[in-house]
PyMOL Python script that loads the backbone (N, CA, C, O; Angstrom):
from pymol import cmd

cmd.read_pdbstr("""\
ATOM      1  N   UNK A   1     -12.236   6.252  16.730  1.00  0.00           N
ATOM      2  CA  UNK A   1     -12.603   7.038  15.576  1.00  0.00           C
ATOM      3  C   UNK A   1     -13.904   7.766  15.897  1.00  0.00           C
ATOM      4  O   UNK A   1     -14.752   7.119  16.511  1.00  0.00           O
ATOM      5  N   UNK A   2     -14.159   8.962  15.580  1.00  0.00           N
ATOM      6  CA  UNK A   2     -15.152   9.949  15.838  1.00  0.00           C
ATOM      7  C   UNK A   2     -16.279  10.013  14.649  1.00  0.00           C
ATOM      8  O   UNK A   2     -15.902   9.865  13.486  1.00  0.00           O
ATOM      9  N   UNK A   3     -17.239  10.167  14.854  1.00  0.00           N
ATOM     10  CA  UNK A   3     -18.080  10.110  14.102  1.00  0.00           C
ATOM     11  C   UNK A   3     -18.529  11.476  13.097  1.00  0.00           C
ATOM     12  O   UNK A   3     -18.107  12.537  13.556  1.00  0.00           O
ATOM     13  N   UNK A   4     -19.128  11.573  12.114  1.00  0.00           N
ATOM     14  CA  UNK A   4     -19.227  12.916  11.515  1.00  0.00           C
ATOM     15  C   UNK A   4     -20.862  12.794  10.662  1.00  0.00           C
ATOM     16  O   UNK A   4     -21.522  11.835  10.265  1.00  0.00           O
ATOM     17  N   UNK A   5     -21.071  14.309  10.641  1.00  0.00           N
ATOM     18  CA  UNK A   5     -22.510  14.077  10.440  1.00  0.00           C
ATOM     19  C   UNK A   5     -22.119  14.459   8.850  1.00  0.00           C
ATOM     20  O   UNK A   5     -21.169  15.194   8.580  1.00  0.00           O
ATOM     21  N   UNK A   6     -22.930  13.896   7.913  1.00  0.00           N
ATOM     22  CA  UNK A   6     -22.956  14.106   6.326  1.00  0.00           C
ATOM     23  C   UNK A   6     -24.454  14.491   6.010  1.00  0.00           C
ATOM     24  O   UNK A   6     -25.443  13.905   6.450  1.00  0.00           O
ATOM     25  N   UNK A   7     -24.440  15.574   5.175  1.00  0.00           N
ATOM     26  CA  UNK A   7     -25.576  16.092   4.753  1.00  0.00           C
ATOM     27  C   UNK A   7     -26.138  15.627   3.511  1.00  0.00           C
ATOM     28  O   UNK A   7     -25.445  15.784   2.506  1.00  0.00           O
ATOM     29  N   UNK A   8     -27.474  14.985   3.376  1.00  0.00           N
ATOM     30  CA  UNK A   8     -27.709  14.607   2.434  1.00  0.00           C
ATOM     31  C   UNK A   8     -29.704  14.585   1.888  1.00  0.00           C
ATOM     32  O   UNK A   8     -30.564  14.368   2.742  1.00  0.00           O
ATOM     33  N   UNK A   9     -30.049  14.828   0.489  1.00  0.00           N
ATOM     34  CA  UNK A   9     -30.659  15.339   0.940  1.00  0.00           C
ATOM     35  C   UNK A   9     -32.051  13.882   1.204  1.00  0.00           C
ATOM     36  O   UNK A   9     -31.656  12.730   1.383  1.00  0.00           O
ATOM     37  N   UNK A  10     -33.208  14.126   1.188  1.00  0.00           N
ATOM     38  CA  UNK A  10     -33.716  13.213   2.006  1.00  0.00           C
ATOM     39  C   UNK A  10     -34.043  12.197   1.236  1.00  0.00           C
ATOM     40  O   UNK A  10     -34.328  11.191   1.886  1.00  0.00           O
ATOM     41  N   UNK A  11     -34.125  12.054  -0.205  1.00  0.00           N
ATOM     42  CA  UNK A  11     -34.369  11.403  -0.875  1.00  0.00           C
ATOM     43  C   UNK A  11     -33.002  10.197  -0.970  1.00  0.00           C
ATOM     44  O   UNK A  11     -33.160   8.977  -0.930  1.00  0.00           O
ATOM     45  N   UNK A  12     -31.716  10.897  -1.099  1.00  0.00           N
ATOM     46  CA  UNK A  12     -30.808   9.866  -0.906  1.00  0.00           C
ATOM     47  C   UNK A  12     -30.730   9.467   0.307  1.00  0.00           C
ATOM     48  O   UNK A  12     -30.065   8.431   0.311  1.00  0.00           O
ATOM     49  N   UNK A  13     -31.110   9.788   1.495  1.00  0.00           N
ATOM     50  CA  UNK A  13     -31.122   9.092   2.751  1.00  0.00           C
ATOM     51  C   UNK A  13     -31.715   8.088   2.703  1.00  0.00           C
ATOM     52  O   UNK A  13     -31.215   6.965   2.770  1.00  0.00           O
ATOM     53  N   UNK A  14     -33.212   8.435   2.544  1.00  0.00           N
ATOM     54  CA  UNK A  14     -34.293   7.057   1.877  1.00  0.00           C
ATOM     55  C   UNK A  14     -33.619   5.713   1.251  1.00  0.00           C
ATOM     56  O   UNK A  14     -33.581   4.586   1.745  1.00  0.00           O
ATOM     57  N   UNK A  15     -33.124   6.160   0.066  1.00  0.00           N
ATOM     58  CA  UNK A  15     -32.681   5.090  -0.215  1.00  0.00           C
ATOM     59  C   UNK A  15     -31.196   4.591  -0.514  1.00  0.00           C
ATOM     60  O   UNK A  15     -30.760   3.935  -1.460  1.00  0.00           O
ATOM     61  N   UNK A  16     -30.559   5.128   0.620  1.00  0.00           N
ATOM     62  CA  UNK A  16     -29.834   4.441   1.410  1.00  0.00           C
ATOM     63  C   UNK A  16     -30.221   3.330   2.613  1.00  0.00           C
ATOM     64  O   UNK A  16     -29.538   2.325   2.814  1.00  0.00           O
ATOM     65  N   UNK A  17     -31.350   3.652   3.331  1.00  0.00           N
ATOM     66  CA  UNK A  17     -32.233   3.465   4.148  1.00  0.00           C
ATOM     67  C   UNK A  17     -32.544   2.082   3.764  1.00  0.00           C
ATOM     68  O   UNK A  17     -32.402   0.965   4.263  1.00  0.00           O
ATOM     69  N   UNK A  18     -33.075   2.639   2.569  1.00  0.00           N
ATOM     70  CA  UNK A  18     -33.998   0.671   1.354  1.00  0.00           C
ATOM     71  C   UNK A  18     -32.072   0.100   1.719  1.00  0.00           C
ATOM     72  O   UNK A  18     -31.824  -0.479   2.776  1.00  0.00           O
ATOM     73  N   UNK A  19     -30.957   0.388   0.691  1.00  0.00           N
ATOM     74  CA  UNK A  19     -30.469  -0.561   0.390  1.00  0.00           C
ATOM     75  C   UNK A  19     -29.942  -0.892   1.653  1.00  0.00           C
ATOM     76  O   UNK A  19     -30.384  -1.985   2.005  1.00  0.00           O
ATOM     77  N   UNK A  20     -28.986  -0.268   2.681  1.00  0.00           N
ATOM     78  CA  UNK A  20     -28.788  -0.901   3.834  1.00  0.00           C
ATOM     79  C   UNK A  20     -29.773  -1.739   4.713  1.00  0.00           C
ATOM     80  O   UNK A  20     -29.311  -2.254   5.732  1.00  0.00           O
ATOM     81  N   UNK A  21     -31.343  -1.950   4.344  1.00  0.00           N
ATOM     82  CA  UNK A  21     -32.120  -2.757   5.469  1.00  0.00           C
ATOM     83  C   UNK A  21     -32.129  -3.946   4.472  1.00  0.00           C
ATOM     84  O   UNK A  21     -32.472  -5.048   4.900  1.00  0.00           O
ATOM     85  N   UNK A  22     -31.691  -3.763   2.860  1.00  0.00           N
ATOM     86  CA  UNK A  22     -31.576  -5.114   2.077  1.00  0.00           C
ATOM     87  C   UNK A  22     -30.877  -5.692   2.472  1.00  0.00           C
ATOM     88  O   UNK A  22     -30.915  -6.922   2.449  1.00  0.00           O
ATOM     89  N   UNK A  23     -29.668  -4.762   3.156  1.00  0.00           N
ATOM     90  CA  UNK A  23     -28.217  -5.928   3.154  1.00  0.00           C
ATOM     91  C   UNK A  23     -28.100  -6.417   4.384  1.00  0.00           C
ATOM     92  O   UNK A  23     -27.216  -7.165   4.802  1.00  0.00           O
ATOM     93  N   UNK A  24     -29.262  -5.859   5.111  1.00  0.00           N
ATOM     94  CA  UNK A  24     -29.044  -6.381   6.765  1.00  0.00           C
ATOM     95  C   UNK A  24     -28.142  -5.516   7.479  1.00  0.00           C
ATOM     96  O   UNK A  24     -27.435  -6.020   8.352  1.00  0.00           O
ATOM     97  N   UNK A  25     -28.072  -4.412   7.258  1.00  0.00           N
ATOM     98  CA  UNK A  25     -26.713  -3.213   7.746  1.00  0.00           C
ATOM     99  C   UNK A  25     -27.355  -1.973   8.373  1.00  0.00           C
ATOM    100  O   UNK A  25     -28.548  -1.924   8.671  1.00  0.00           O
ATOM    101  N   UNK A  26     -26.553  -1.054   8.540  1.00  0.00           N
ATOM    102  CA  UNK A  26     -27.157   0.396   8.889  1.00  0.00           C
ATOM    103  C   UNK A  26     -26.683   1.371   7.613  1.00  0.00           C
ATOM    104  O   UNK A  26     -25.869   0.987   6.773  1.00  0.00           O
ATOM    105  N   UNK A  27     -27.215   2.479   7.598  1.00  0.00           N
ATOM    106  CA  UNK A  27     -26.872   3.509   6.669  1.00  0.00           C
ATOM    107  C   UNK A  27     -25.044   3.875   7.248  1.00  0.00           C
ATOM    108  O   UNK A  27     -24.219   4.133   6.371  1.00  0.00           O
ATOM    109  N   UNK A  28     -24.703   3.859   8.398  1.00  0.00           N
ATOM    110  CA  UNK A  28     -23.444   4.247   9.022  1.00  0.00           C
ATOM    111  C   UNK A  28     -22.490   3.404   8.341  1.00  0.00           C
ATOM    112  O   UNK A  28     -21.606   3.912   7.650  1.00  0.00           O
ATOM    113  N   UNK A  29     -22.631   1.790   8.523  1.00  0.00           N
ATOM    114  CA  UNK A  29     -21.927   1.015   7.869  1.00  0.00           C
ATOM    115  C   UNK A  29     -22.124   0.888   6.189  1.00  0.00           C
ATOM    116  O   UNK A  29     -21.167   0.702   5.437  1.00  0.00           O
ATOM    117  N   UNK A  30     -23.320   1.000   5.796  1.00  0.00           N
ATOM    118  CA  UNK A  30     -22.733   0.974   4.051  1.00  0.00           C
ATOM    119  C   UNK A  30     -22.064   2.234   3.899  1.00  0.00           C
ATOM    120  O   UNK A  30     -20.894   2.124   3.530  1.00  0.00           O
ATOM    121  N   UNK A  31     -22.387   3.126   4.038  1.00  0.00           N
ATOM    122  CA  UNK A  31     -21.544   4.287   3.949  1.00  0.00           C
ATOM    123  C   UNK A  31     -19.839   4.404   3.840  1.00  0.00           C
ATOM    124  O   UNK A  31     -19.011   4.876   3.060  1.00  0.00           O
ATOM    125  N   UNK A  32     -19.867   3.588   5.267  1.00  0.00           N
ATOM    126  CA  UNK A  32     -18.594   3.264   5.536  1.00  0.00           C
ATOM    127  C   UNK A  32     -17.395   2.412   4.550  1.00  0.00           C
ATOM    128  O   UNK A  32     -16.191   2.606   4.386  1.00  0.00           O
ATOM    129  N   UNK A  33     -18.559   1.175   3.880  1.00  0.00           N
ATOM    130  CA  UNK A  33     -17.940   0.338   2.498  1.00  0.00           C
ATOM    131  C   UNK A  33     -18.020   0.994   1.612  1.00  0.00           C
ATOM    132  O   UNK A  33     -17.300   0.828   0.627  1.00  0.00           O
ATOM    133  N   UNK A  34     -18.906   1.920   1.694  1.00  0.00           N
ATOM    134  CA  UNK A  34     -18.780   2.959   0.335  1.00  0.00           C
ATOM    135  C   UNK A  34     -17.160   3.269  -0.182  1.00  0.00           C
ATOM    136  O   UNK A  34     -16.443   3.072  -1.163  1.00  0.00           O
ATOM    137  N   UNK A  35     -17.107   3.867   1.126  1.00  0.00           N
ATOM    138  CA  UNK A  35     -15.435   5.175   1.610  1.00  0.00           C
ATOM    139  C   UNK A  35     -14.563   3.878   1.640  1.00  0.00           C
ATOM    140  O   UNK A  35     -13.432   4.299   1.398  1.00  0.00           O
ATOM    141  N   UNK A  36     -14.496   2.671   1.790  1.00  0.00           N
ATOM    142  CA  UNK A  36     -13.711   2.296   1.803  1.00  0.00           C
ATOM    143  C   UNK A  36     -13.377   1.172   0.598  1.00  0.00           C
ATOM    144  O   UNK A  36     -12.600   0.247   0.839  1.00  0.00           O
ATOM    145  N   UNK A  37     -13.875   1.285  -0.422  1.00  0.00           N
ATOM    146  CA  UNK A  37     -14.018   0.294  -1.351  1.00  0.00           C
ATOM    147  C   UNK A  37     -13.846   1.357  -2.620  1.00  0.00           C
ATOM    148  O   UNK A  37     -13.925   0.723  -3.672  1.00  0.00           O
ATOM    149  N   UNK A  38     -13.640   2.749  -2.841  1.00  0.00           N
ATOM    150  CA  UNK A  38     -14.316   3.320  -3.617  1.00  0.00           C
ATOM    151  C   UNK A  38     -12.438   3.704  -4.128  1.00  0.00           C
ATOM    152  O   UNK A  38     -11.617   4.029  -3.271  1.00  0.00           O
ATOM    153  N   UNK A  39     -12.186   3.614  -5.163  1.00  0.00           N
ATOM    154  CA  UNK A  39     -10.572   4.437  -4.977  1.00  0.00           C
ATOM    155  C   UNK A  39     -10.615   6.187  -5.752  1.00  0.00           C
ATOM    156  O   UNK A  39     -11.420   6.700  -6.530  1.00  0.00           O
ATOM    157  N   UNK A  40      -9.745   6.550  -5.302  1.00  0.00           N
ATOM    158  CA  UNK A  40      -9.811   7.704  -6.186  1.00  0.00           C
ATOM    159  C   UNK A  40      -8.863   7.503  -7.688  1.00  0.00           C
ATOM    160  O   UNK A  40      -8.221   6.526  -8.073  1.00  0.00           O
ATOM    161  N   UNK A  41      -9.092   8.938  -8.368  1.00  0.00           N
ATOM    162  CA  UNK A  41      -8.598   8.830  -9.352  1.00  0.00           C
ATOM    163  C   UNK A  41      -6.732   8.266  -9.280  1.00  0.00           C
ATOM    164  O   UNK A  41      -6.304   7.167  -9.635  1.00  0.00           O
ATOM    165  N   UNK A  42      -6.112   9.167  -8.837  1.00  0.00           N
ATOM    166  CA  UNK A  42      -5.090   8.022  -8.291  1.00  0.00           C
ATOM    167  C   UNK A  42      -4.230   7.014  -8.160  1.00  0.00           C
ATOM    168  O   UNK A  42      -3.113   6.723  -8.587  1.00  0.00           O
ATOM    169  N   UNK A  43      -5.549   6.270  -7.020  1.00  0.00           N
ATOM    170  CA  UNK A  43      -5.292   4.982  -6.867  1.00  0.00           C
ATOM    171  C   UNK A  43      -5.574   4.576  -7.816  1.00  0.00           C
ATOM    172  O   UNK A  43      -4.561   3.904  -8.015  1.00  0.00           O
ATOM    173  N   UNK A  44      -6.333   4.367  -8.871  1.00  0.00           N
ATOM    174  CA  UNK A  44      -6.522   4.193 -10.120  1.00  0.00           C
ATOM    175  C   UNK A  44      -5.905   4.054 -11.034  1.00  0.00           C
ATOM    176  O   UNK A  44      -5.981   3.000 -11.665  1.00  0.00           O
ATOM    177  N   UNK A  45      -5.209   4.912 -11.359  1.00  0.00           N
ATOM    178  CA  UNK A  45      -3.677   5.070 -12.041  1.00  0.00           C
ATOM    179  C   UNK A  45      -2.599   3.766 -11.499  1.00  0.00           C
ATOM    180  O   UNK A  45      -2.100   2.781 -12.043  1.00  0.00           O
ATOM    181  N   UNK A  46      -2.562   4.325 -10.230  1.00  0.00           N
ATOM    182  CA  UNK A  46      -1.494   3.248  -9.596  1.00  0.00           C
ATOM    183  C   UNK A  46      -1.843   1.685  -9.992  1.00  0.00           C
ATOM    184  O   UNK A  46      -0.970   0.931 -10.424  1.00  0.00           O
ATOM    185  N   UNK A  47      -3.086   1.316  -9.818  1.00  0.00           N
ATOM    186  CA  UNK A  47      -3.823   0.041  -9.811  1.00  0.00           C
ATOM    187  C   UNK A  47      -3.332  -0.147 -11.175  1.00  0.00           C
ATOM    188  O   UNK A  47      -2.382  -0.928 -11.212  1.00  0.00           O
ATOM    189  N   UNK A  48      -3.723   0.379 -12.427  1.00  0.00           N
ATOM    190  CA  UNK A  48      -3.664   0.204 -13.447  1.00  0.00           C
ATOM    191  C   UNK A  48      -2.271  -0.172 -13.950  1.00  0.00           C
ATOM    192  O   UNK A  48      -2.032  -1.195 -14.592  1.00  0.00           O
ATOM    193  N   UNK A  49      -1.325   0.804 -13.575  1.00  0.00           N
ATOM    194  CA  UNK A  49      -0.154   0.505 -13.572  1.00  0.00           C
ATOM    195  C   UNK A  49       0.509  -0.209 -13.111  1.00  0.00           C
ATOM    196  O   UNK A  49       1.608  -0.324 -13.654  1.00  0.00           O
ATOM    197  N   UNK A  50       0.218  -1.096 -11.844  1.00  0.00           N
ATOM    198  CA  UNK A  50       0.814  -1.947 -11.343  1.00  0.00           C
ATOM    199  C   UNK A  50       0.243  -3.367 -12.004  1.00  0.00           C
ATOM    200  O   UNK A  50       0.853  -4.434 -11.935  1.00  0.00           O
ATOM    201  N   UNK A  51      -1.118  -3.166 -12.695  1.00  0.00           N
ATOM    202  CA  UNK A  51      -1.711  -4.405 -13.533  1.00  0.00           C
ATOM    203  C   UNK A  51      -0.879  -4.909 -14.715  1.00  0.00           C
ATOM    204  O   UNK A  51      -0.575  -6.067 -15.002  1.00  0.00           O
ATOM    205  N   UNK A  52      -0.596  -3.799 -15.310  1.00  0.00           N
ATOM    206  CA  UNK A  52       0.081  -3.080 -16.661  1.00  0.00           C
ATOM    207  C   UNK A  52       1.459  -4.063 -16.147  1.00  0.00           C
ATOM    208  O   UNK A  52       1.855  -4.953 -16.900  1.00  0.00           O
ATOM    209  N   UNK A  53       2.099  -3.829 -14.887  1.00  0.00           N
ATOM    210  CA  UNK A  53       3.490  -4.145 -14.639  1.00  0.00           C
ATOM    211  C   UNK A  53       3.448  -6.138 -14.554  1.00  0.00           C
ATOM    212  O   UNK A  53       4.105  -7.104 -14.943  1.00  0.00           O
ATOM    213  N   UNK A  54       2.448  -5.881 -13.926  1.00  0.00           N
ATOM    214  CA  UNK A  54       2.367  -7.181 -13.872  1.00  0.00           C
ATOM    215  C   UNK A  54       2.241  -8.834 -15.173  1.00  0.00           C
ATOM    216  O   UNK A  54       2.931  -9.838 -15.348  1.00  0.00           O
ATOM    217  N   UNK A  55       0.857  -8.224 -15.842  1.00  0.00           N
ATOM    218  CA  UNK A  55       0.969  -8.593 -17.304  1.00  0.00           C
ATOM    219  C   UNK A  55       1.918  -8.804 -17.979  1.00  0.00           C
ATOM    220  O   UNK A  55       2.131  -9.875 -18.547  1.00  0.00           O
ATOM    221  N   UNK A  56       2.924  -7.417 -18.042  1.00  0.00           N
ATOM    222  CA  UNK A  56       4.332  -7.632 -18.728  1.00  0.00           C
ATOM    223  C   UNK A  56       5.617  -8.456 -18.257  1.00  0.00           C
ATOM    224  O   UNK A  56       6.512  -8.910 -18.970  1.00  0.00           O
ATOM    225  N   UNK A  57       5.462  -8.537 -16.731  1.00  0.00           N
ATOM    226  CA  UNK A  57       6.417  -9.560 -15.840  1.00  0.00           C
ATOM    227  C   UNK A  57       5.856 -11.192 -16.388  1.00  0.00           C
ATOM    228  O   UNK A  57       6.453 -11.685 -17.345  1.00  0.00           O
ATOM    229  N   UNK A  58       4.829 -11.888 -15.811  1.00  0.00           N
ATOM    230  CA  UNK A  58       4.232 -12.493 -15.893  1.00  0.00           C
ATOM    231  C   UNK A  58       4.175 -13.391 -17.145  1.00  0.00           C
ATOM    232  O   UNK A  58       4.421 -14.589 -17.283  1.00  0.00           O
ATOM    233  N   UNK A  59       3.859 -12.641 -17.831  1.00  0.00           N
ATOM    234  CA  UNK A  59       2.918 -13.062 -19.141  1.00  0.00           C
ATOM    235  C   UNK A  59       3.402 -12.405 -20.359  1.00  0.00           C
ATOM    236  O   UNK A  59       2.754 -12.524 -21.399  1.00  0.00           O
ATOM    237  N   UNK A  60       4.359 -11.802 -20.324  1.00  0.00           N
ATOM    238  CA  UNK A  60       4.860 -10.961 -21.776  1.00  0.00           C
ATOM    239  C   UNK A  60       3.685 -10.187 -22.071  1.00  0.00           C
ATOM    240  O   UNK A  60       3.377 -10.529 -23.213  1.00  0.00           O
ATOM    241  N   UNK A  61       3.100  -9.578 -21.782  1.00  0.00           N
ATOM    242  CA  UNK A  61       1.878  -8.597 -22.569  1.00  0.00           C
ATOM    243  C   UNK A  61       2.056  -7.216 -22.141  1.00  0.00           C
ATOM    244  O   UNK A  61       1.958  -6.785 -20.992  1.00  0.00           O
ATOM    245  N   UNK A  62       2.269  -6.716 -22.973  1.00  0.00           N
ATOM    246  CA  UNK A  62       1.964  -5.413 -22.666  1.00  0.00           C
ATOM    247  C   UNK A  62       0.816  -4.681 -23.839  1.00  0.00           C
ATOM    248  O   UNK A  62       0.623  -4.801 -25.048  1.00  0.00           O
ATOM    249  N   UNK A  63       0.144  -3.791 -22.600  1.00  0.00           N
ATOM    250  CA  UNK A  63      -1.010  -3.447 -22.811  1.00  0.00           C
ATOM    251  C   UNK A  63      -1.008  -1.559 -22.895  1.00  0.00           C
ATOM    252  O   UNK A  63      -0.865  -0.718 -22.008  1.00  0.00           O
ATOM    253  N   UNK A  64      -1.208  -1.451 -24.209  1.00  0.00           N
ATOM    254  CA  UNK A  64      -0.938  -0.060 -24.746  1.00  0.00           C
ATOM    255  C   UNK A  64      -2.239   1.145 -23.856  1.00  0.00           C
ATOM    256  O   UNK A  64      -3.227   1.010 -23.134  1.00  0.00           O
ATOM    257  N   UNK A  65      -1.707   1.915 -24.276  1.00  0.00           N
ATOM    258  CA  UNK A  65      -2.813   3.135 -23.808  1.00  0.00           C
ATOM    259  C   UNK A  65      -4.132   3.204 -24.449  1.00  0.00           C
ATOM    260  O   UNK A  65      -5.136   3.499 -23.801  1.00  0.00           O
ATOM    261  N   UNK A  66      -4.150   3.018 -25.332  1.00  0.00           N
ATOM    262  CA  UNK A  66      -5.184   2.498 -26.770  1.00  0.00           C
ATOM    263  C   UNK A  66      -6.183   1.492 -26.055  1.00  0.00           C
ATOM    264  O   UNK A  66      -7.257   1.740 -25.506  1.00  0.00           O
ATOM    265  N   UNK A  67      -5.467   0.192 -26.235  1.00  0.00           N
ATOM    266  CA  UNK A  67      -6.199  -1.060 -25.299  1.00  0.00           C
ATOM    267  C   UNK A  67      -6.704  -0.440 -24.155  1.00  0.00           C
ATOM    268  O   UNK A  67      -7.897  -0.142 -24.111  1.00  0.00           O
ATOM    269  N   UNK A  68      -5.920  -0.197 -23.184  1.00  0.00           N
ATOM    270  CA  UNK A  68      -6.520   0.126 -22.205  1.00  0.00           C
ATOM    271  C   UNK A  68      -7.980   1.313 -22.281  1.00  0.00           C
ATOM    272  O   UNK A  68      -8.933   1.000 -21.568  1.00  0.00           O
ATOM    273  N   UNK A  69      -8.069   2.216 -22.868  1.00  0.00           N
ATOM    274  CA  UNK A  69      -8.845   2.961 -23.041  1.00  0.00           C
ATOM    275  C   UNK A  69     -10.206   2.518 -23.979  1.00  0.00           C
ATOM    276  O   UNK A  69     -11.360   2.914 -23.813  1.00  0.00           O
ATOM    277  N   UNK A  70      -9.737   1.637 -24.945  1.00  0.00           N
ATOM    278  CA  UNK A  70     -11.003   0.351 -25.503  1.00  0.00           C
ATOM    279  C   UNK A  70     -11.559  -0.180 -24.036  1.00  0.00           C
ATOM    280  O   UNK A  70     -12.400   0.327 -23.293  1.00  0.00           O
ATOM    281  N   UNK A  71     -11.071  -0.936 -23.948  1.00  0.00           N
ATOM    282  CA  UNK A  71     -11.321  -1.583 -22.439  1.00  0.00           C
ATOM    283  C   UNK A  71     -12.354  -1.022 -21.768  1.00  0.00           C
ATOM    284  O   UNK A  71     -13.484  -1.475 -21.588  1.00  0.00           O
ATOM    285  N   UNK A  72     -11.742   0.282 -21.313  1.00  0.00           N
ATOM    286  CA  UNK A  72     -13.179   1.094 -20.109  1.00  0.00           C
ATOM    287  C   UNK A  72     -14.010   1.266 -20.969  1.00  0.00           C
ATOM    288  O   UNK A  72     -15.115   0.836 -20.636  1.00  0.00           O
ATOM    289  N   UNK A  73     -13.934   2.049 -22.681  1.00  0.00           N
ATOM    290  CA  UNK A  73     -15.270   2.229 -22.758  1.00  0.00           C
ATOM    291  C   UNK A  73     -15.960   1.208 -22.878  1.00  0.00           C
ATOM    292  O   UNK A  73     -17.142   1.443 -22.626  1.00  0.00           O
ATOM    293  N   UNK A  74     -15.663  -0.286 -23.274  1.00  0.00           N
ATOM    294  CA  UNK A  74     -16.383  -1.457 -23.173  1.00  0.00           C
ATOM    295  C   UNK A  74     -17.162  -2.104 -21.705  1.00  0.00           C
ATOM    296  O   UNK A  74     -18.213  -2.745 -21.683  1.00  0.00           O
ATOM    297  N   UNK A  75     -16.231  -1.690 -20.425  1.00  0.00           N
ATOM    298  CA  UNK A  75     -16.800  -1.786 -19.559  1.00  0.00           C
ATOM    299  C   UNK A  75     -17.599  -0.779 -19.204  1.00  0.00           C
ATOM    300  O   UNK A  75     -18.545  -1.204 -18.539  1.00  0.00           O
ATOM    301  N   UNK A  76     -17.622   0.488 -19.381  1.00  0.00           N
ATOM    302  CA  UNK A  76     -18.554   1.189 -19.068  1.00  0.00           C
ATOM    303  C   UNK A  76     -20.398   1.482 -19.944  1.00  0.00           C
ATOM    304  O   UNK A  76     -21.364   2.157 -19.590  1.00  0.00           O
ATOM    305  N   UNK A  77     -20.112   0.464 -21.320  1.00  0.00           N
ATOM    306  CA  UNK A  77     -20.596   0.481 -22.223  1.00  0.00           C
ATOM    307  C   UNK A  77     -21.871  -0.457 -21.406  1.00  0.00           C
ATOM    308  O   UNK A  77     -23.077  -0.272 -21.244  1.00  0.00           O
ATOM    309  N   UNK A  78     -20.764  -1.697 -20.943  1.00  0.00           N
ATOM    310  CA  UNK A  78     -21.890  -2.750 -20.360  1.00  0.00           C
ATOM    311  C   UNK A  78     -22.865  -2.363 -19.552  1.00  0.00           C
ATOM    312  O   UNK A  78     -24.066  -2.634 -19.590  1.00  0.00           O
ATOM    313  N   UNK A  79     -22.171  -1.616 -18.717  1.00  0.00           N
ATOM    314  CA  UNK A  79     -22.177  -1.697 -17.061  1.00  0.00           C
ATOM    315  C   UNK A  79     -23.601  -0.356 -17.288  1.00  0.00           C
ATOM    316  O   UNK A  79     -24.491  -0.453 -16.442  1.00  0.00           O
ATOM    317  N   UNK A  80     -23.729   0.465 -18.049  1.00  0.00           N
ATOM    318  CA  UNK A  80     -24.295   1.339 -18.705  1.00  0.00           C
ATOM    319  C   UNK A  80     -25.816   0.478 -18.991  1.00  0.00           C
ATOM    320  O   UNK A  80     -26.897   0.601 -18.415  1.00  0.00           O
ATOM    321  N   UNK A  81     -25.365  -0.504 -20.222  1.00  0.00           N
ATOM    322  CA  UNK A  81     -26.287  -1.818 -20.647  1.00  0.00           C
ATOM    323  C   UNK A  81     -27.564  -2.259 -19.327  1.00  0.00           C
ATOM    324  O   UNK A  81     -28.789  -2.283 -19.215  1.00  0.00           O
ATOM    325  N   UNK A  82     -26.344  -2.559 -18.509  1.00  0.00           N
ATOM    326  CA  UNK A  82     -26.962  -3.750 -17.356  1.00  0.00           C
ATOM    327  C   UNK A  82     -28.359  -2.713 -16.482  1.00  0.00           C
ATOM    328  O   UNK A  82     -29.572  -2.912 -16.416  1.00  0.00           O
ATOM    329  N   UNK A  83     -27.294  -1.371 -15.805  1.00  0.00           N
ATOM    330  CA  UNK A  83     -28.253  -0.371 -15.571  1.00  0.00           C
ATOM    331  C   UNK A  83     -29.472  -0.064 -16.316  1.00  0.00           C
ATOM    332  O   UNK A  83     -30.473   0.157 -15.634  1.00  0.00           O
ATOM    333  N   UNK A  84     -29.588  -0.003 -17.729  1.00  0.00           N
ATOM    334  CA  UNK A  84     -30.632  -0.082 -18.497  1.00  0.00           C
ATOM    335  C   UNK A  84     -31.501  -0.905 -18.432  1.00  0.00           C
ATOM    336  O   UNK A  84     -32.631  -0.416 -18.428  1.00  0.00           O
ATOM    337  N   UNK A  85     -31.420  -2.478 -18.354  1.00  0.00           N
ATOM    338  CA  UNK A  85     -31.729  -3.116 -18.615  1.00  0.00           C
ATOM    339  C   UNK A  85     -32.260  -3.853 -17.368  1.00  0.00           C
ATOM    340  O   UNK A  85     -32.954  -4.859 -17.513  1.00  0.00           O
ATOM    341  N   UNK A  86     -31.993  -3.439 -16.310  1.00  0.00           N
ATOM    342  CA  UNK A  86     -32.098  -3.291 -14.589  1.00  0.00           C
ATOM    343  C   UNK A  86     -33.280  -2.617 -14.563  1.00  0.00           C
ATOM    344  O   UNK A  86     -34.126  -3.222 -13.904  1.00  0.00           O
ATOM    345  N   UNK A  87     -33.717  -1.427 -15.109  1.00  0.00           N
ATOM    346  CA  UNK A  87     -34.428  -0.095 -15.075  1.00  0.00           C
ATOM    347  C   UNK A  87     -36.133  -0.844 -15.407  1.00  0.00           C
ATOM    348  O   UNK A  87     -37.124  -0.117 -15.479  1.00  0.00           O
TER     349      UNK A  87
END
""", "prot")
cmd.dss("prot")
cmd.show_as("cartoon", "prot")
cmd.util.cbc("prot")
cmd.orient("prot")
């Protein structure tokens, strides 16, 4: 695999810099878990839907469009929270 240069500007290099020397890594490799942990919109869908499939096999539940859409904004509500409260 070949390597590729990404432009960025110096401030996010920096601290990329901080969090990869936290984790004991290089900027090359978090980067790399970035791209590979990250899904797109998508896979997303798919994920969801195959959760969705599963629940209803499983467990009799099925989980409406409604629910599901409560759901994220509750997780994004937190996750929002935690960042705040991180700050």
């Amino acid at each position: 695999m070949s390597d590729a240069v990404i432009r960025v500007p110096a401030e996010g290099r920096d601290r990329l810099a901080v969090i990869a020397e936290s984790r004991g890594t290089s900027i090359r490799a978090l980067v790399q878990e970035f791209a590979e942990s990250m899904l797109t919109d998508e896979e997303r869908r798919e994920r969801a839907e195959q959760t969705r499939a599963y629940l209803a096999k499983h467990f009799g539940f099925e989980v409406t469009d409604e629910e599901s859409a409560a759901m994220g904004r509750k997780l994004r509500e937190a996750f929002a929270q935690l960042r705040a409260d991180a700050a």
